[in-house]
C-alpha positions in Angstrom: 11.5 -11.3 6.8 13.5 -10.6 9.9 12.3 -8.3 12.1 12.9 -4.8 12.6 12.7 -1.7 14.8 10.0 0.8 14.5 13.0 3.4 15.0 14.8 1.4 11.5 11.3 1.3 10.1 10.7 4.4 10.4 14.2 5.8 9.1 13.4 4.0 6.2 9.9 5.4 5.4 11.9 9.0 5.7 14.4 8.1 3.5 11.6 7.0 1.6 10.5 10.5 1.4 6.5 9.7 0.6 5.6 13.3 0.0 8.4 13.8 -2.7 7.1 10.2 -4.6 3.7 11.8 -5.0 5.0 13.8 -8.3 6.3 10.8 -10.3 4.2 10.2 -12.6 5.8 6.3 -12.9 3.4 5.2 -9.9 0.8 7.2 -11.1 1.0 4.8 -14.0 1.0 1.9 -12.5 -2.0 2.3 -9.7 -4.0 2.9 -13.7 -2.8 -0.3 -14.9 -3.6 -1.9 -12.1 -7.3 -0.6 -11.6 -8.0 -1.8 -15.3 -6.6 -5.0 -14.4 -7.5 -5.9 -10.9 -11.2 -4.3 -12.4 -11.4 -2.6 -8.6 -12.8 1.2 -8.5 -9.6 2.3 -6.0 -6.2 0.9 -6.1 -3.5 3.0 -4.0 0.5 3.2 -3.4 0.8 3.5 0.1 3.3 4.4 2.4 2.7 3.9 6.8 4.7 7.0 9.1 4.3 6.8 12.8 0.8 9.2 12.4 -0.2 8.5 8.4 -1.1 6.6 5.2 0.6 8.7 2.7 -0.8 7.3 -1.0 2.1 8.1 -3.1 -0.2 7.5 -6.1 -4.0 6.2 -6.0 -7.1 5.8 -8.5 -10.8 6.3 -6.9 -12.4 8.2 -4.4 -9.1 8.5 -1.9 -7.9 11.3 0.0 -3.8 11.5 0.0 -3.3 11.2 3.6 -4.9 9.3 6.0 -5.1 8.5 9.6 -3.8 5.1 10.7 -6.7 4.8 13.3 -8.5 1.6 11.3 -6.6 1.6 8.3 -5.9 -1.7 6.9 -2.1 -1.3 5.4 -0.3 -0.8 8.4 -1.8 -5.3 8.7 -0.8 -6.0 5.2 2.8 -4.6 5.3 3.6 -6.9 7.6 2.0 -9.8 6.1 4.2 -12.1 4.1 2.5 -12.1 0.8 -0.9 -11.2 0.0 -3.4 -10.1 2.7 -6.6 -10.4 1.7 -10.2 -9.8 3.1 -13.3 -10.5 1.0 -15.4 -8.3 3.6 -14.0 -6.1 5.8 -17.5 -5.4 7.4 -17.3 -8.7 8.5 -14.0 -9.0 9.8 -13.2 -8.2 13.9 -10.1 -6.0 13.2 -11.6 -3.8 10.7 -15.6 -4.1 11.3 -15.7 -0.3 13.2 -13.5 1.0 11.2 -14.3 4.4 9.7 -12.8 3.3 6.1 -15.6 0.8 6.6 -18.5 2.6 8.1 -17.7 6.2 6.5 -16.2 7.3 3.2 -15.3 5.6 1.3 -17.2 2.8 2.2 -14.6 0.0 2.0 -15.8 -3.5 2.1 -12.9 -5.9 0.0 -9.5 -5.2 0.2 -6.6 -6.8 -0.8 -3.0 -5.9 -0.5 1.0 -6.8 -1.0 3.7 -5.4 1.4 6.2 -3.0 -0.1 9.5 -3.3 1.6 12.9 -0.9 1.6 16.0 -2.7 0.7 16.9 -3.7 4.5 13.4 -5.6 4.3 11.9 -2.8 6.6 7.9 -2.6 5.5 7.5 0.4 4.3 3.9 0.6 3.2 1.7 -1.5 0.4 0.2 -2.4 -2.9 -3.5 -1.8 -2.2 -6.3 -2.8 -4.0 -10.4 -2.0 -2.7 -13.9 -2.0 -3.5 -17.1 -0.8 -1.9 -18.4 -4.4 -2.6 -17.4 -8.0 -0.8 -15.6 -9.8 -3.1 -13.6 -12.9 -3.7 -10.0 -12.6 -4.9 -9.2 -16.2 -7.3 -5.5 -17.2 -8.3 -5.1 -15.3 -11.6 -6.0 -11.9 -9.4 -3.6 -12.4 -7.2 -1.0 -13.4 -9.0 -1.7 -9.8 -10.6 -1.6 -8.3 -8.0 1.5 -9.9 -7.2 3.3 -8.7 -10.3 2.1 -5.4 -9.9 3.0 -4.9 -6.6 6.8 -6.4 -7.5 6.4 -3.6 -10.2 6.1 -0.9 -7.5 8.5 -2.5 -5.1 11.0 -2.6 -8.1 10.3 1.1 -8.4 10.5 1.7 -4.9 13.9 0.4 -4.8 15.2 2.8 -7.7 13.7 5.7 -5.5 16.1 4.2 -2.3 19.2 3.8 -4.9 19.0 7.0 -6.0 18.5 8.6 -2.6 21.1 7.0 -0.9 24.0 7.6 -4.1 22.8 11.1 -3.7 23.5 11.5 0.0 26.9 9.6 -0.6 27.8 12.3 -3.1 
């Protein structure tokens, strides 16, 4: 992916519009597949602004908005593929962090960058659990599909806004 500005990142998070995907209930769907799938008690749709983690849709003990202070999307939507951490407890970036020593309590995470259409990360495909855990093959290629699930849904959401401020 080439890079990109914060400034165009950001644009494209606003044209995004995280607040307004919070109603459709086609990601609310998905993040419920998922959990039963991925067999992980929070799975989340998130989306990074310059201040926040907006989770367009989640399952599991989440709050909507987060902080960005220790959060562990803003590193996985700029990773290529997967980014994966058995045990965040144990890893340097994410050890303090007050997902991981305060609610809820995170410990494995795994997640899959969402992009806009310009290739701008936008946010990711989360999935967590309070326990360490391994992630094998057949999990992540899950995770894979249901994260191009979301990212084809994403870019619907872009379609449409852009033909609508066109008209």
């Amino acid at each position: 992916m080439p890079a990109c500005s914060e400034i165009t990142r950001l644009a494209a998070v606003r044209t995004l519009d995280a607040q307004a995907l919070q109603a459709d209930p086609r990601f609310e769907a998905i993040t419920q597949v998922a959990q039963h799938l991925l067999d992980v008690p929070m799975i989340s749709i998130t989306v990074v602004d310059a201040d926040h983690q907006w989770r367009v849709a989640f399952q599991g003990p989440l709050q909507r908005l987060g902080p960005l202070a220790g959060a562990v999307c803003p590193t996985a939507m700029l990773a290529p593929s997967a980014f994966v951490v058995p045990d965040l407890s144990e890893d340097p970036r994410f050890a303090t962090s007050p997902y991981v020593l305060d609610d809820p309590y995170l410990r494995f995470y795994a997640g899959w960058p969402l992009r806009a259409p310009g290739g701008e990360p936008v946010g990711a495909f989360c999935a967590m659990d309070v326990r360490p855990r391994a992630m094998g093959r057949r999990e992540q290629e899950l995770l894979s599909d249901l994260a191009s699930w979301v990212q084809q849904e994403l870019l619907r959401e872009f379609r449409g806004r852009h033909s609508a401020a066109l008209n």
